[in-house]
Residue, then its C-alpha position, 0 to 999 in steps of 0.5 A: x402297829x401303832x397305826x392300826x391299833x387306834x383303827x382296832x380299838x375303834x372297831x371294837x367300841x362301836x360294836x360294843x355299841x351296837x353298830x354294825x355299819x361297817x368302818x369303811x361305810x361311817x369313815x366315807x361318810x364322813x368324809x363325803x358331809x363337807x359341802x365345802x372343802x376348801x384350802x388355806x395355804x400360808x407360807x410360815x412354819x408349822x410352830x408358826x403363830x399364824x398357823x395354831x391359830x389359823x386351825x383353830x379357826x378351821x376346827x372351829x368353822x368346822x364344828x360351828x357349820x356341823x362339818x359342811x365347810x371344811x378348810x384344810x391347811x397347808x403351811x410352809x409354802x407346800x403349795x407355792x412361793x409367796x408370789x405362786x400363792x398370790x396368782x392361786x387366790x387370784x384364779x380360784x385354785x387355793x380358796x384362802x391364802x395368809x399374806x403379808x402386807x408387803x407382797x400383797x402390795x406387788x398386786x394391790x399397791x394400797x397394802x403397802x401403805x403400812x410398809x412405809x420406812x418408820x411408819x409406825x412408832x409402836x402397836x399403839x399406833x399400829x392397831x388404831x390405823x389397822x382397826x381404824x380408817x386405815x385398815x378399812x380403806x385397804x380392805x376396800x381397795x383389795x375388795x376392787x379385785x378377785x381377792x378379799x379379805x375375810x377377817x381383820x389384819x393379823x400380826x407379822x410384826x416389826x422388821x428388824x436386820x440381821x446379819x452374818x458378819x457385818x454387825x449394823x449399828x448405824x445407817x452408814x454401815x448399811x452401804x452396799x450390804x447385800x441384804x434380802x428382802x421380800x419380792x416386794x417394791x416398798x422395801x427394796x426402795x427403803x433399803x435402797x435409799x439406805x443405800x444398802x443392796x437389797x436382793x428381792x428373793x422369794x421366802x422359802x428360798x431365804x435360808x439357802x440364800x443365807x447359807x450360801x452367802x447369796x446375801x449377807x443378810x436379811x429382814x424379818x420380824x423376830x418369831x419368822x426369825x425363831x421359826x424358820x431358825x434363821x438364826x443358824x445363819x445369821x450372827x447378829x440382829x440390829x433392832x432397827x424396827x424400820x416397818x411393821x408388816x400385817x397378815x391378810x387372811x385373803x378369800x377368793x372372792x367368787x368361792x366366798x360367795x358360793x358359801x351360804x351367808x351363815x357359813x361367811x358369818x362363821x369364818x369372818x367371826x372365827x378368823x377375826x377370834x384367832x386374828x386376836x389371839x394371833x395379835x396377842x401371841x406375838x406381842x409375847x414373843x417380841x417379848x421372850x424371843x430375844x432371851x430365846x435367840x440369845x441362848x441360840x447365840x444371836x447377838x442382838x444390837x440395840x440401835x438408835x432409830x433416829x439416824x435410820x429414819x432421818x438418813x431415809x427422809x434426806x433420800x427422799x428430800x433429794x429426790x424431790x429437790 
């Protein structure tokens, strides 16, 4: 009943208003003025910032184009894994796609720059390389492929472990801890030269890898740790910091160029404006998150980072002697 009365209630004002076209005649329409219908597939959760901002953006491309481009939003890897989303933009199958810095360095090694262990001691630093030169030479290496991106970089945020059992307090206790990492080379070799076991596994698989105890633990910013509840699987959460990862709102590049210049304009300006708010939102939730997750009963280790990173610059040391 409460799917057809809204259909009724309709109905009825807009014969009180004179219209006699028919609802089925004006739902049609409607549904025919897009001149582009595009997709955007991201792999977070719906409750995710990334993606109240993204259909911000998409209601706001929407209006500002007068409904001739319409981008529809897919979350939570409804339409493939990470790694299967990659290919999709690649080939023109999903039109745009939100990556992460890490995985999109499987395909162009220049984004994973950023994912360098210790790289980046706070935002400060990391928003004047990413708005800055930095930023400018990865969009323009992605910009050497099928694929571009089409606002600023967006925030993932700072990495931190998290484990079932062993509580990791120090880079010694990282030996031989099977941890999870994203399909992405930089990271596996940061846990290596840890001299943890990194197993790289696709996200939409990492809670059953959790729950089963494929792994023992895992690596990610604070709020994919809240939105995906990964904290019913995990104990604790050492605050290692060890890489900041950024979002890249990817285009394939042939469908981008169908649109018309004033609709290009209209998606960079409205995905740059929620890129902003994107920023802002997690930068609270670094914030409030560790309350939040506490109450959840994760218990949280402050670590002293200096040991991570000086154990990781001697590993690198002996390899080049």
């Amino acid at each position: 009943m409460n799917v057809r009365k809204p259909a009724t209630m309709t109905r009825r004002s807009l014969l009180i208003a004179g219209a006699a076209i028919p609802l089925c005649g004006i739902l049609s329409r409607r549904a025919s003025a897009a001149e582009f219908t595009y997709k955007l597939a991201t792999g977070q959760d719906p409750t995710h910032p990334v993606n109240i901002r993204a259909q911000e953006a998409i209601d706001r491309i929407r209006e500002a184009t007068g409904g001739r481009l319409e981008i529809k939003l897919f979350p939570a890897n409804q339409l493939g894994s990470d790694t299967e989303l990659l290919t999709q933009v690649r080939n023109g199958g999903v039109e745009f796609f939100n990556q992460s810095s890490s995985i999109l360095a499987t395909f162009v090694p220049a984004a994973g720059i950023v994912n360098t262990g210790f790289a980046f001691a706070d935002y400060k630093s990391v928003w004047q390389g990413m708005d800055g030169e930095l930023g400018a030479y990865i969009r323009a290496q992605i910009a050497k492929t099928p694929v571009m991106t089409v606002s600023k970089v967006w925030d993932n945020g700072f990495r931190h472990v998290t484990s079932s059992g062993r509580e990791i307090r120090t880079p010694e206790e990282l030996k031989n801890f099977k941890i999870r990492v994203p399909p992405a080379p930089i990271l596996t070799s940061l846990f290596k030269a840890l001299e943890a076991g990194p197993a790289p596994i696709n996200f939409n698989e990492v809670y059953s890898a959790l729950q089963t105890k494929v792994v023992d633990g895992q690596e990610n910013p604070l709020p994919i740790i809240a939105t995906t509840r990964l904290y019913e699987v995990q104990k604790s959460c050492s605050l290692t910091g060890h890489v900041w990862d950024g979002y890249w709102i990817l285009g394939n590049k042939r469908a981008f160029e169908r649109l018309p210049k004033d609709m290009q304009e209209i998606a960079t300006q409205e995905f740059d404006r929620s890129a902003t708010d994107q920023r802002a939102d997690i930068a609270k939730l670094s914030e409030s998150l560790r309350a939040d997750l506490t109450a959840k009963g994760l218990q949280f280790i402050d670590v002293d980072r200096a040991p991570f990173r000086q154990a990781r610059l001697e590993k690198v040391a002996g390899k080049l002697d």
